[in-house]
N, CA, C and O atoms as CSV, one atom per row, in Angstrom:
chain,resi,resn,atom,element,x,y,z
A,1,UNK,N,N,-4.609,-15.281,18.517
A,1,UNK,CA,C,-4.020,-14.073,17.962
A,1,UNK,C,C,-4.668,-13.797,16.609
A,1,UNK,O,O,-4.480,-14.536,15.643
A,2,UNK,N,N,-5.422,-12.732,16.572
A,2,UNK,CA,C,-5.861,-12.371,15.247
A,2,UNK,C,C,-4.159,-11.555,14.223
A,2,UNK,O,O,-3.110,-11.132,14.709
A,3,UNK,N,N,-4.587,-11.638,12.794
A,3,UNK,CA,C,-3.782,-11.090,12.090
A,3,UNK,C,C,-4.250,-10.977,10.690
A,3,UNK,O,O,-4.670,-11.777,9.854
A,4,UNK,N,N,-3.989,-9.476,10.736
A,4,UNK,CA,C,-4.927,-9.295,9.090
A,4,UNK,C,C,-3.989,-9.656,8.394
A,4,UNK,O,O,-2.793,-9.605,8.682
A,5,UNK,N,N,-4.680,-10.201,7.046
A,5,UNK,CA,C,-3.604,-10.728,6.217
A,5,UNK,C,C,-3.399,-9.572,5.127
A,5,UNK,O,O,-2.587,-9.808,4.233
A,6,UNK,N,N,-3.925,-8.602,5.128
A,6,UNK,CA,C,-4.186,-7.546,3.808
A,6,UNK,C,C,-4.475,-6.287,4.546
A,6,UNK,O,O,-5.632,-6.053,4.894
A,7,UNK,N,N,-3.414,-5.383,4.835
A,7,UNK,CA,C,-3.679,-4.495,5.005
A,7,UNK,C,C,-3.119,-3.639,4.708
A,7,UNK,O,O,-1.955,-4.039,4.684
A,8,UNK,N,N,-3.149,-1.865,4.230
A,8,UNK,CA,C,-2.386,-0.784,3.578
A,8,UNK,C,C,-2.145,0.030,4.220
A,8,UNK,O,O,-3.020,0.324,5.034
A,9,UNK,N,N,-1.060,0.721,4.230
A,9,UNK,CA,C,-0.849,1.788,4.567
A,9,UNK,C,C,-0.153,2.841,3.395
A,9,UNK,O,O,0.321,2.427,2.337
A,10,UNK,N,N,-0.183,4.005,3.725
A,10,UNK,CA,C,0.293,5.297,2.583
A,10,UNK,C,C,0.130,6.534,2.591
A,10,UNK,O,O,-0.873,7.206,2.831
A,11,UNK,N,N,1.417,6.885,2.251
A,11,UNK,CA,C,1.884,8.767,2.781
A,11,UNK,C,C,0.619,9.570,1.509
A,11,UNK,O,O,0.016,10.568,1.904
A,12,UNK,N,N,0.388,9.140,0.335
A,12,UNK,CA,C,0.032,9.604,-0.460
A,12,UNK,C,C,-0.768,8.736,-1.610
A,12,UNK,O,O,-0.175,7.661,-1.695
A,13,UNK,N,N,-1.899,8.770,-2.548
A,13,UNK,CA,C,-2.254,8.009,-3.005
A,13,UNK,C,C,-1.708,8.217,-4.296
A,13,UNK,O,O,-2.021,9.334,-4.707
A,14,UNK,N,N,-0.851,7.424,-5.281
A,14,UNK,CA,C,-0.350,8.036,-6.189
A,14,UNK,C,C,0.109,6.596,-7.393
A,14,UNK,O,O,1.191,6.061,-7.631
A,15,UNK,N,N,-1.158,6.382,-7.877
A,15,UNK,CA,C,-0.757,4.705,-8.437
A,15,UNK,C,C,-1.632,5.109,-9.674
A,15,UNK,O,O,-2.214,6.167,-9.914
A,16,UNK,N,N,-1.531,3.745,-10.504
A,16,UNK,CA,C,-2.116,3.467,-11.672
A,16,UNK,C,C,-2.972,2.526,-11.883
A,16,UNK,O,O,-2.555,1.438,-11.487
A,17,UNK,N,N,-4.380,2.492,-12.516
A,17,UNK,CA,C,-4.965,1.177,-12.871
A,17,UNK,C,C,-5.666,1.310,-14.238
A,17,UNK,O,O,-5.403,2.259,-14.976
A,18,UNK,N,N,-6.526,0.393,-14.562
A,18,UNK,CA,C,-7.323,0.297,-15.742
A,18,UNK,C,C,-8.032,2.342,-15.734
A,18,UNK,O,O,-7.789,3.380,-16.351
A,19,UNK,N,N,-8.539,2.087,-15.122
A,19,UNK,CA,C,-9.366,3.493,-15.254
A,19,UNK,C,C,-8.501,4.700,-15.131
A,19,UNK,O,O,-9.189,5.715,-15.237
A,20,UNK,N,N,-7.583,4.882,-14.996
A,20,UNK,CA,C,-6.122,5.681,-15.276
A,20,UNK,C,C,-5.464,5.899,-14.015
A,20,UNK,O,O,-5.559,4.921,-13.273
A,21,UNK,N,N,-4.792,6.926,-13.513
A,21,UNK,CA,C,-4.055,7.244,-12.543
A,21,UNK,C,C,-4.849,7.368,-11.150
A,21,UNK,O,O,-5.898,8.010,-11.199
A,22,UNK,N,N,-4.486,6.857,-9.988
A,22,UNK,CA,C,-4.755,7.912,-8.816
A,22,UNK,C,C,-4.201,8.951,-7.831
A,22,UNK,O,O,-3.181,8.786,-7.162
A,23,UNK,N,N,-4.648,9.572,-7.822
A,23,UNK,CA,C,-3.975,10.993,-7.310
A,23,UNK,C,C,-4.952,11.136,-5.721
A,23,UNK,O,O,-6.181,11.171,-5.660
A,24,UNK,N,N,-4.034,11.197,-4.607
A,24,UNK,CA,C,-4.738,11.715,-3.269
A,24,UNK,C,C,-5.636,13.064,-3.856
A,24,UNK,O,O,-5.385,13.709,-4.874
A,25,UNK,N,N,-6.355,13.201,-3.235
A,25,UNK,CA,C,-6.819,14.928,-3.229
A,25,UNK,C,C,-6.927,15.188,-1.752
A,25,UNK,O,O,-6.154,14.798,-0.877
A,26,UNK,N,N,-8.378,16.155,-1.579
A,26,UNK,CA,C,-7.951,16.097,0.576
A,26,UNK,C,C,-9.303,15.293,0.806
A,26,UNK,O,O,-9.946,14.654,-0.027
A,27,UNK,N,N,-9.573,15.502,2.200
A,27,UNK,CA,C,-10.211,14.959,3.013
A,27,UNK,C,C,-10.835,13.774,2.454
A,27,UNK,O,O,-12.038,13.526,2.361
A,28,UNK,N,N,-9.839,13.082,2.099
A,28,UNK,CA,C,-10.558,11.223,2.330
A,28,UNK,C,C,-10.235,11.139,0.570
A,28,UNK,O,O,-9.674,10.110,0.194
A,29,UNK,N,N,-10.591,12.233,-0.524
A,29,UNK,CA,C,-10.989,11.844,-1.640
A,29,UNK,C,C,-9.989,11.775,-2.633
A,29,UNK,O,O,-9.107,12.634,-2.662
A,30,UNK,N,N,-10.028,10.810,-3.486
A,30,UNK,CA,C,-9.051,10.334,-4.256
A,30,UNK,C,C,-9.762,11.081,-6.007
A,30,UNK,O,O,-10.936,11.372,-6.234
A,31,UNK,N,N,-8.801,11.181,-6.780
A,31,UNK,CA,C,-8.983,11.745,-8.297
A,31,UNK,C,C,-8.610,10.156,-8.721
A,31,UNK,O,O,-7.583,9.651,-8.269
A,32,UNK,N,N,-9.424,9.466,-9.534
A,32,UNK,CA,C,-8.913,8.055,-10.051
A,32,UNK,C,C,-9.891,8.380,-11.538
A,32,UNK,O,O,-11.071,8.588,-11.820
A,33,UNK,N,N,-8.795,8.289,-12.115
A,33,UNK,CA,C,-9.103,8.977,-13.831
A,33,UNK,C,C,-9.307,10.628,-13.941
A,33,UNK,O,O,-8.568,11.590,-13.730
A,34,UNK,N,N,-10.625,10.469,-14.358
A,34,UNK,CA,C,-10.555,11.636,-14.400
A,34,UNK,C,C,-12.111,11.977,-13.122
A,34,UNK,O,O,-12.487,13.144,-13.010
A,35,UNK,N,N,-12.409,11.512,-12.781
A,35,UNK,CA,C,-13.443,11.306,-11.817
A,35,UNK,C,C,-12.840,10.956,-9.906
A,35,UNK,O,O,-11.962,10.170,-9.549
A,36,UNK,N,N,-13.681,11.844,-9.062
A,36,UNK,CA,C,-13.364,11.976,-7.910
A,36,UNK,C,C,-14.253,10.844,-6.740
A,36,UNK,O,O,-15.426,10.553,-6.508
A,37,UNK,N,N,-12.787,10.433,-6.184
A,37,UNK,CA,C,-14.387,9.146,-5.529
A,37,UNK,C,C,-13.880,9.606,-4.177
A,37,UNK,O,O,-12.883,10.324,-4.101
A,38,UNK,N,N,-14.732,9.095,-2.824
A,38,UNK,CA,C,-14.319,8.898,-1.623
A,38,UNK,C,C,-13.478,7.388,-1.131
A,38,UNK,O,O,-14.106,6.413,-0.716
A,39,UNK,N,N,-12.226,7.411,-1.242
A,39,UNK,CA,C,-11.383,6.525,-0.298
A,39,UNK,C,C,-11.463,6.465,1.025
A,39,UNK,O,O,-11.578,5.285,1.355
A,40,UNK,N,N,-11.454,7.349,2.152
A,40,UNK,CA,C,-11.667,7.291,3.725
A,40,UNK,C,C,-12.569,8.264,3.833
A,40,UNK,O,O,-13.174,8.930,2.994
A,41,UNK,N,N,-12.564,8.236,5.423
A,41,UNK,CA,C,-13.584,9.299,6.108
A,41,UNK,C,C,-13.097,10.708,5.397
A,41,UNK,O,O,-12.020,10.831,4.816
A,42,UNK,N,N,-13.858,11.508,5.514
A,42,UNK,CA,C,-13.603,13.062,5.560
A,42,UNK,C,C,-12.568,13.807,6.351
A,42,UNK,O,O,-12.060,14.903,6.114
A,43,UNK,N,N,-12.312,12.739,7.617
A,43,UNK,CA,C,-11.364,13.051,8.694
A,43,UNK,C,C,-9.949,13.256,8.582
A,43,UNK,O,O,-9.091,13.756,9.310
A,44,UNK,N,N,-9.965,12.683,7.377
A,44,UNK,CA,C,-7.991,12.554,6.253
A,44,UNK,C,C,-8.016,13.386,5.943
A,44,UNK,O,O,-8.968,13.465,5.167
A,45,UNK,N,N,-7.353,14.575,6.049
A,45,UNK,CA,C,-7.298,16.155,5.568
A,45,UNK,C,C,-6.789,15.483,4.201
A,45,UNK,O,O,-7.543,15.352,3.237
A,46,UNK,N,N,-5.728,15.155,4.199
A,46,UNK,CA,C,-4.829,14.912,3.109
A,46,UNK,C,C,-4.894,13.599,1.968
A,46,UNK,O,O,-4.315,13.470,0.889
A,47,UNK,N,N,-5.875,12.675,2.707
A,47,UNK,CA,C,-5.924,11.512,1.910
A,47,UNK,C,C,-4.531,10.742,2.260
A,47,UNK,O,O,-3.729,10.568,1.343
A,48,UNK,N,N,-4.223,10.265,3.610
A,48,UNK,CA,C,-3.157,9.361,3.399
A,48,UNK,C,C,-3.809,8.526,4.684
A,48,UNK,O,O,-4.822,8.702,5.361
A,49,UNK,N,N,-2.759,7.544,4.698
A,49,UNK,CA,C,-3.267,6.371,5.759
A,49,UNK,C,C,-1.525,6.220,6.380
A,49,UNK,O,O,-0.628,5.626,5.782
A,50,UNK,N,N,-1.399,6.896,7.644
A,50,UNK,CA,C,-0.076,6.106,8.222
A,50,UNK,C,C,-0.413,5.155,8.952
A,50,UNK,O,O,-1.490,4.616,9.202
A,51,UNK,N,N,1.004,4.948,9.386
A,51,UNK,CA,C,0.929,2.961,9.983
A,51,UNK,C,C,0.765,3.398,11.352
A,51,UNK,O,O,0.327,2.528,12.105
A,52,UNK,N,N,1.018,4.584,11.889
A,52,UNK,CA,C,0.330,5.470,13.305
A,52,UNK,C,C,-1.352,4.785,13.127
A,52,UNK,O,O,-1.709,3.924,13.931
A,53,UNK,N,N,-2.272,5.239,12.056
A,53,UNK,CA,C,-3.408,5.326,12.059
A,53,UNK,C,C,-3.755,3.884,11.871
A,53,UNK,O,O,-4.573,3.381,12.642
A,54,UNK,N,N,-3.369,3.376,11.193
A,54,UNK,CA,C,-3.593,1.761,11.393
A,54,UNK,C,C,-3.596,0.755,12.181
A,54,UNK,O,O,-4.272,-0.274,12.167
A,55,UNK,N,N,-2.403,1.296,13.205
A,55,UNK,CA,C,-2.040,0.730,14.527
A,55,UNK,C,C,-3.239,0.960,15.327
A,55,UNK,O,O,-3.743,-0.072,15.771
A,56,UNK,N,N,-3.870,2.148,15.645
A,56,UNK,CA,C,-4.595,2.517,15.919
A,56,UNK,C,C,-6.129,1.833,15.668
A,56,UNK,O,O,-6.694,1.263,16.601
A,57,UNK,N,N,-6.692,1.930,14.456
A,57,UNK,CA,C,-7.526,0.740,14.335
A,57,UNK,C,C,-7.618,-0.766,14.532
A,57,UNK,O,O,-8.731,-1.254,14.726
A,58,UNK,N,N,-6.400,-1.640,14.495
A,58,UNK,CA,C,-5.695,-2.581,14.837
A,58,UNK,C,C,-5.893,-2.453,15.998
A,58,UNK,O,O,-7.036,-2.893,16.124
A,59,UNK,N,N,-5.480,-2.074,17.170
A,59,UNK,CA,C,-5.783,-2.068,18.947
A,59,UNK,C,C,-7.558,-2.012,19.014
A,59,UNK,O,O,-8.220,-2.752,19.743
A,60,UNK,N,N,-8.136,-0.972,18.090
A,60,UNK,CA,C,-9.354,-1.050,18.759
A,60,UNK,C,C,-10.195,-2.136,18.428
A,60,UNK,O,O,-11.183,-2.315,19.140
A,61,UNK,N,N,-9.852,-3.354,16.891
A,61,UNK,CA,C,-10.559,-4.223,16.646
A,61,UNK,C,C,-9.829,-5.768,17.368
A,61,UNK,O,O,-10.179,-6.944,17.277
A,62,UNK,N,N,-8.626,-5.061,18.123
A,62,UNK,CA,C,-8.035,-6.831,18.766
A,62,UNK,C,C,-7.147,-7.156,17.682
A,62,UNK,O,O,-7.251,-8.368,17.493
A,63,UNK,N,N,-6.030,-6.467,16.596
A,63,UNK,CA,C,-5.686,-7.031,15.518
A,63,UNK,C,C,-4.280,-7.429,16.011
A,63,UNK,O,O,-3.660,-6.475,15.540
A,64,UNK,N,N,-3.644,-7.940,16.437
A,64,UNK,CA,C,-1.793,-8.319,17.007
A,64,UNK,C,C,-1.129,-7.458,15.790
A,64,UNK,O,O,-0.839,-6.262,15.748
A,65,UNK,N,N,-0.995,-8.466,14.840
A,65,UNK,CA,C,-0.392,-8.136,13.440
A,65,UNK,C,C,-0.987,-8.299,12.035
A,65,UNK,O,O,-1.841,-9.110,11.676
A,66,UNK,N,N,-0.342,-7.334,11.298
A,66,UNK,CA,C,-0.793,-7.288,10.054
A,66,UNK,C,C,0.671,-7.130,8.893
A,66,UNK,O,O,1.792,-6.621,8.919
A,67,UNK,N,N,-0.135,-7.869,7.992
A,67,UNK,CA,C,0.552,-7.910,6.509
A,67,UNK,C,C,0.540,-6.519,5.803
A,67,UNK,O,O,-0.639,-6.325,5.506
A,68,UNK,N,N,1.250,-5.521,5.419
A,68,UNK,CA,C,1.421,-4.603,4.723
A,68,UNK,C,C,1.457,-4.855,3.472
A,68,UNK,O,O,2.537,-5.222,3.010
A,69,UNK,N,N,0.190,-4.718,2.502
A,69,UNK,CA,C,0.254,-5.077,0.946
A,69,UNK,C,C,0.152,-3.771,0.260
A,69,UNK,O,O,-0.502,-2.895,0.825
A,70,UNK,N,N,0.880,-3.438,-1.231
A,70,UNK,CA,C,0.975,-2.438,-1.950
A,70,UNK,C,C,0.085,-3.237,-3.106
A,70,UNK,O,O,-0.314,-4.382,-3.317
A,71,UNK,N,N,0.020,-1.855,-3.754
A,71,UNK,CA,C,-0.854,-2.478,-5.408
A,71,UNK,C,C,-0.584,-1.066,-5.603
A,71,UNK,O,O,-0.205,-0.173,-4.846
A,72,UNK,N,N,-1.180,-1.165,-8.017
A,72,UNK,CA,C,-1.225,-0.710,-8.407
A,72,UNK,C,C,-1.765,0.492,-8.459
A,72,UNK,O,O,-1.330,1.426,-9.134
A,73,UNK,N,N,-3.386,0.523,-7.268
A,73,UNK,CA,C,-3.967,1.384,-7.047
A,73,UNK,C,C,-3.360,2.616,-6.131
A,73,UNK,O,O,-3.470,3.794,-6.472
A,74,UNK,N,N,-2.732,2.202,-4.976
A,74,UNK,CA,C,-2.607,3.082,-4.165
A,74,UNK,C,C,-0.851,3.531,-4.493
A,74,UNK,O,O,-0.379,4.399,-3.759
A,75,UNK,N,N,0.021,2.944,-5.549
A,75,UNK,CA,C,0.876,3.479,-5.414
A,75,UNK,C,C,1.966,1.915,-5.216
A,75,UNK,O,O,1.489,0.823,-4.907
A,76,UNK,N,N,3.739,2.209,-5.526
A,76,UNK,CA,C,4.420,1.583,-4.496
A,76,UNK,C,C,5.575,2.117,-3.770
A,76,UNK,O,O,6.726,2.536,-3.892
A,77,UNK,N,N,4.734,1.895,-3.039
A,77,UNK,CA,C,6.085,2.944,-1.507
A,77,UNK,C,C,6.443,1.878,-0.386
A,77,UNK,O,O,6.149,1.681,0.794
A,78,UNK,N,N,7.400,1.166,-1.578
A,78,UNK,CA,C,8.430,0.059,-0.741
A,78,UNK,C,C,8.856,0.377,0.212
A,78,UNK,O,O,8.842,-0.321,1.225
A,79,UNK,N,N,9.582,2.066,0.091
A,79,UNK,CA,C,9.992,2.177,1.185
A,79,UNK,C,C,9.829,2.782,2.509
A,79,UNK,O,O,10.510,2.709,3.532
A,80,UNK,N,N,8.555,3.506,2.169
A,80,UNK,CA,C,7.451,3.742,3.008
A,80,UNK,C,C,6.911,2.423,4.099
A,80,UNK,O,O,6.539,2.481,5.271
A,81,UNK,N,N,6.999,1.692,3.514
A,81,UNK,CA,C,6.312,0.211,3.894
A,81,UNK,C,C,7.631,-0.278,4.924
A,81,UNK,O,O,7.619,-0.423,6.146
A,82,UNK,N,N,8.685,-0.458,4.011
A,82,UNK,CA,C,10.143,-0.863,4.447
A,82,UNK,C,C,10.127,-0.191,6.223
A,82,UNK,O,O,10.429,-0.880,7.198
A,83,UNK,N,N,9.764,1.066,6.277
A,83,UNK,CA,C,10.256,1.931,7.428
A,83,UNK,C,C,8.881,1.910,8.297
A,83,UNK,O,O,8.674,2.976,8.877
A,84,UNK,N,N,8.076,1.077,8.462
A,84,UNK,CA,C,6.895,0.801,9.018
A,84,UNK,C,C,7.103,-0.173,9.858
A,84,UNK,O,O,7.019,-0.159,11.086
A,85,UNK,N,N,7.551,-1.547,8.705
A,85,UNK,CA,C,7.873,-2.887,9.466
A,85,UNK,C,C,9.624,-2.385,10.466
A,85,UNK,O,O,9.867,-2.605,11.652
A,86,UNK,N,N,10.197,-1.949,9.806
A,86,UNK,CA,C,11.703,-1.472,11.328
A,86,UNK,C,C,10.763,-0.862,12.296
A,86,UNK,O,O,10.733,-1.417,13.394
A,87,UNK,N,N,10.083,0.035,12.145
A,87,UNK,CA,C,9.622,0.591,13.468
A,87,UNK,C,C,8.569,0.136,14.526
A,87,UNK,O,O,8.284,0.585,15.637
A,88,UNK,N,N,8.033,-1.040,13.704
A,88,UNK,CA,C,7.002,-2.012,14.770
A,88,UNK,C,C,7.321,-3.697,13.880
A,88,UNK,O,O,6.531,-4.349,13.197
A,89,UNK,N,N,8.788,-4.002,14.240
A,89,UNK,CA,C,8.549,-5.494,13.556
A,89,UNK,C,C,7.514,-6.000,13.947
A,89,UNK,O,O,6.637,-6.237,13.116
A,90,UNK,N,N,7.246,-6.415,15.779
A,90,UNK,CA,C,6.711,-6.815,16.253
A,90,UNK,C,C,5.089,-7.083,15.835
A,90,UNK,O,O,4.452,-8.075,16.188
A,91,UNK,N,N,4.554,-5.947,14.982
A,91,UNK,CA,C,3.099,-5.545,14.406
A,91,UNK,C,C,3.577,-5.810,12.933
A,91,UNK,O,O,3.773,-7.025,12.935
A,92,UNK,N,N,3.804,-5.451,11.971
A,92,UNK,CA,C,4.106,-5.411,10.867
A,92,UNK,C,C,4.900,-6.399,9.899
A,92,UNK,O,O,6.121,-6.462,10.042
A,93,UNK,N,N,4.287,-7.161,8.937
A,93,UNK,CA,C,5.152,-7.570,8.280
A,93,UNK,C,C,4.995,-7.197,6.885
A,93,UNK,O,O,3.861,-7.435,6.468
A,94,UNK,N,N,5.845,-6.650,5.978
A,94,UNK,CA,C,5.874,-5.959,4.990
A,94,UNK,C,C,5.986,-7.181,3.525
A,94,UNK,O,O,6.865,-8.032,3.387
A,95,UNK,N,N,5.078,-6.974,2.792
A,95,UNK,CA,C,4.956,-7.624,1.233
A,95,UNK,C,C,5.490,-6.334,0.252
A,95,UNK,O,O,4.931,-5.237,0.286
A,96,UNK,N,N,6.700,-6.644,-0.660
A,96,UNK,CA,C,6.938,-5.831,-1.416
A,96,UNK,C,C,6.337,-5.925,-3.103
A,96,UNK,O,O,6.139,-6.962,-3.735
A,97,UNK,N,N,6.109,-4.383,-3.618
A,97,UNK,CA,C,5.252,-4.888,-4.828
A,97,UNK,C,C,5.862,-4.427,-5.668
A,97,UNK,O,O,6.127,-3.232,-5.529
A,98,UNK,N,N,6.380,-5.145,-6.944
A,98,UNK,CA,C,6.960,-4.866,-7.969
A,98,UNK,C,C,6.182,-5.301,-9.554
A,98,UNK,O,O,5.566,-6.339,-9.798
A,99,UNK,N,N,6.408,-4.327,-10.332
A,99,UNK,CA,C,5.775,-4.248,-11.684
A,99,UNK,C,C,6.749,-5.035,-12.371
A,99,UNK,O,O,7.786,-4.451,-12.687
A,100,UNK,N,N,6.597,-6.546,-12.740
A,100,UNK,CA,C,7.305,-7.510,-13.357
A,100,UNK,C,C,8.226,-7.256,-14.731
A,100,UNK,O,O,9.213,-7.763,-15.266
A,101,UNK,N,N,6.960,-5.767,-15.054
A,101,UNK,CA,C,7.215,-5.187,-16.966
A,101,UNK,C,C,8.556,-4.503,-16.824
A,101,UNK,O,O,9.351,-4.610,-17.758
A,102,UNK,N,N,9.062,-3.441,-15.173
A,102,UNK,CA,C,9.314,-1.975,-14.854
A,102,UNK,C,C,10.634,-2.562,-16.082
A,102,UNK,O,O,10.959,-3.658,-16.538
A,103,UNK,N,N,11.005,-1.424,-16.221
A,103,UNK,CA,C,12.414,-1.914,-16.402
A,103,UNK,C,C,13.792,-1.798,-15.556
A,103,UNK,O,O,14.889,-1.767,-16.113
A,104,UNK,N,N,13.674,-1.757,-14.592
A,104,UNK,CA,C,14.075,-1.657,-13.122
A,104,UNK,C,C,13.345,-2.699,-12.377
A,104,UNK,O,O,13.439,-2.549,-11.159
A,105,UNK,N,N,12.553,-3.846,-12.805
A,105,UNK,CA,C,11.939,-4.574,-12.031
A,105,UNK,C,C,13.416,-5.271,-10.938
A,105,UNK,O,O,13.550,-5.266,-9.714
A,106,UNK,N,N,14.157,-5.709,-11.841
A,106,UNK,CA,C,15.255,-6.766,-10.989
A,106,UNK,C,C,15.886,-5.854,-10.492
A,106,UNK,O,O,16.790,-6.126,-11.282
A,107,UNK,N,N,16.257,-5.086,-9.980
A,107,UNK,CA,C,16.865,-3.637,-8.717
A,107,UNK,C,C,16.140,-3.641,-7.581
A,107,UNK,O,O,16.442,-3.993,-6.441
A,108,UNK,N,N,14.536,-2.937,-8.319
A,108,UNK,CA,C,13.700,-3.033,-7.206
A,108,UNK,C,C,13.340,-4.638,-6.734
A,108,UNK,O,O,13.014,-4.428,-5.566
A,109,UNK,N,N,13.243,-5.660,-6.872
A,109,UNK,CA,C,13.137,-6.984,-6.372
A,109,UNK,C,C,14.406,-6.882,-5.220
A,109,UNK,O,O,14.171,-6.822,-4.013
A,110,UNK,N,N,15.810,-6.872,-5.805
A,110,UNK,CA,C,16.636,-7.091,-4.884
A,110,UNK,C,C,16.728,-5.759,-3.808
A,110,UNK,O,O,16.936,-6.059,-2.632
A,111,UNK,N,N,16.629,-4.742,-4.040
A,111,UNK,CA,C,16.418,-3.508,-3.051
A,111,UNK,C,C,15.499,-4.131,-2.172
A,111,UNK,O,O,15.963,-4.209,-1.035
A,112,UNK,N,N,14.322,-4.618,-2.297
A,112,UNK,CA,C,13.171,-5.170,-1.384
A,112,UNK,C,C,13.932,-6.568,-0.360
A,112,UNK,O,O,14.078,-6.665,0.859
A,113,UNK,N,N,14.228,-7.333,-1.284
A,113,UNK,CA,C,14.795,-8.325,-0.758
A,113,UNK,C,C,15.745,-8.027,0.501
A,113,UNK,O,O,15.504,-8.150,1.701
A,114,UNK,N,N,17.313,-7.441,-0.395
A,114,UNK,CA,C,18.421,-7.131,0.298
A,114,UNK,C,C,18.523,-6.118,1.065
A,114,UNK,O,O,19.093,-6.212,2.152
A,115,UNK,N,N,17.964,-4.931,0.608
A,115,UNK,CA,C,18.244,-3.972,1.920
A,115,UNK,C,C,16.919,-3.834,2.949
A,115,UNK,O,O,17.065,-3.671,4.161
A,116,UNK,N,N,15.237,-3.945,2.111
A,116,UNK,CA,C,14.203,-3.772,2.992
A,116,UNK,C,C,13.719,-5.150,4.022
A,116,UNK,O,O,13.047,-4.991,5.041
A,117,UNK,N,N,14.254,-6.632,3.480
A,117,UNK,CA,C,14.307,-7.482,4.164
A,117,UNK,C,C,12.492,-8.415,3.693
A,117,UNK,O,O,12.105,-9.514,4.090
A,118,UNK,N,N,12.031,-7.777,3.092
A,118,UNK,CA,C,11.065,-8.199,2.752
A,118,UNK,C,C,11.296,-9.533,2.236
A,118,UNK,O,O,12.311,-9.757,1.576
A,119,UNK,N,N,9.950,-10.959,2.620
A,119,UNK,CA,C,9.647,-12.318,2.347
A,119,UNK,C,C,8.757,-12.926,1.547
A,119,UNK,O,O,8.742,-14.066,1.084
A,120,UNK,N,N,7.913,-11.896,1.426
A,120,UNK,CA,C,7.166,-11.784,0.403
A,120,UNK,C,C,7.097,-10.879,-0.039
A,120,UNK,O,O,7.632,-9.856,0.389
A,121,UNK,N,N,6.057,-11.018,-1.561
A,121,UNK,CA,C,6.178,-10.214,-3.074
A,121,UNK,C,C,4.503,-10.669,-3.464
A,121,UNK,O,O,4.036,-11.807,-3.433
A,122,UNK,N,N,3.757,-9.307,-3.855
A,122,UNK,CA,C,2.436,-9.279,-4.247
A,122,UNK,C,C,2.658,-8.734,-5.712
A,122,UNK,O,O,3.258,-7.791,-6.229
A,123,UNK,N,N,1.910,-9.749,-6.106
A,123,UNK,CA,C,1.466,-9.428,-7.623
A,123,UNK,C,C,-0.046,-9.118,-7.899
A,123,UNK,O,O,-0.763,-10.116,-7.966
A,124,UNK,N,N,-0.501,-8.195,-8.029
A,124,UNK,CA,C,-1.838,-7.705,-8.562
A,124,UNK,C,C,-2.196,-8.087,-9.856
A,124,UNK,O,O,-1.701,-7.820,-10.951
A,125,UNK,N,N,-3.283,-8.857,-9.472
A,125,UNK,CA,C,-3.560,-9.687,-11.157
A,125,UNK,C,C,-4.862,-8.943,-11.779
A,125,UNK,O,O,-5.105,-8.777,-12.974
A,126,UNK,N,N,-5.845,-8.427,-10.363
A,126,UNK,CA,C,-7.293,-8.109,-11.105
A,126,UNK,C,C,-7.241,-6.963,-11.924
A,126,UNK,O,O,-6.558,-5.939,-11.942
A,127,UNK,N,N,-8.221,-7.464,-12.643
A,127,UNK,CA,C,-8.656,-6.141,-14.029
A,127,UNK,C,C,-8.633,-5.047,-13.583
A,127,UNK,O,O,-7.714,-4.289,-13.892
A,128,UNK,N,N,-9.648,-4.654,-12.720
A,128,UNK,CA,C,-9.692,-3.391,-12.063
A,128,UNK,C,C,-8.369,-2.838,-11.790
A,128,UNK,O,O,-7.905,-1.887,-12.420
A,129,UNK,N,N,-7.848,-3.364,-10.970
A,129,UNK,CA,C,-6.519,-2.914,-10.041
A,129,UNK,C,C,-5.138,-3.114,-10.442
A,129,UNK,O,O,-4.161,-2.390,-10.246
A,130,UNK,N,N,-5.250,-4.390,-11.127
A,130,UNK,CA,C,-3.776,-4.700,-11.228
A,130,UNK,C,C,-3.027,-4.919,-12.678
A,130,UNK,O,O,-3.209,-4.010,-13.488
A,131,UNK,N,N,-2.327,-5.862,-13.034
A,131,UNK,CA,C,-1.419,-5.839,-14.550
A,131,UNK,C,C,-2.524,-6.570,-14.976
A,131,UNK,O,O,-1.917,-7.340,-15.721
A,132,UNK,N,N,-3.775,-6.936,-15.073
A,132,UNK,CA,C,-4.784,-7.639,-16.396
A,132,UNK,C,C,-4.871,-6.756,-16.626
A,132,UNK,O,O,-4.518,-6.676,-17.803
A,133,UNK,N,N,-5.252,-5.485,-16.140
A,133,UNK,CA,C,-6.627,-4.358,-16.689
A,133,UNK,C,C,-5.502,-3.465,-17.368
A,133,UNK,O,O,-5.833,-2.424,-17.937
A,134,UNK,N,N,-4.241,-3.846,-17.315
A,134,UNK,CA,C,-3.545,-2.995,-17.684
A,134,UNK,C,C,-2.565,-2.942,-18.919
A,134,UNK,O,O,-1.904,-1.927,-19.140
């Protein structure tokens, strides 16, 4: 049984890192600072990735299951994530990501925990991406 251990999904790209904010734009391309890069194909009108489209790549490379990881870059949509793993436990297991600083960190921990059911918790450490660079 293969199983990715790192994989994303997301309605919208809408996070923070060292190089400043990211913002979806359309077809594939993301605004990250103040500069426009390509994130996916051209084929993403909107710049998002659902767990439809993932599933989808997953069947065609042989993948069973995958780990759902959030970060700083793409945003955190716990509960985006949360309503991925209910609708394919079987495929999905969801990592919830919380900003240690938030001041709402201990809400959102137990919201993840207690109502989304989540077992694990990702912390983003790299410069680029995560709380160093930040």
């Amino acid at each position: 049984m293969i199983i990715d251990a790192h994989a994303h999904i997301f309605p919208t790209v809408a996070g923070i890192t060292r190089r400043g904010p990211t913002r979806s734009q359309t077809y594939g391309r993301i605004l990250w600072g103040n500069e426009t890069h390509r994130l996916l194909p051209p084929t993403s009108a909107d710049t998002s990735f659902p767990p439809e489209m993932l599933l989808q790549h997953m069947d065609i490379a042989g993948v069973a299951k995958a780990v759902l990881m959030q970060g700083s870059f793409y945003g955190t949509p716990n509960d985006y994530v949360a309503q991925a793993v209910r609708r394919w436990p079987d495929r999905f297991t969801g990592a919830a990501y919380i900003d240690p600083r938030a001041l709402d960190a201990h809400q959102t921990f137990a919201r993840c925990v207690d109502e989304y059911g989540f077992r694990l918790l990702k912390f983003e450490m790299s410069v680029d991406y995560g709380f160093t660079g930040r």
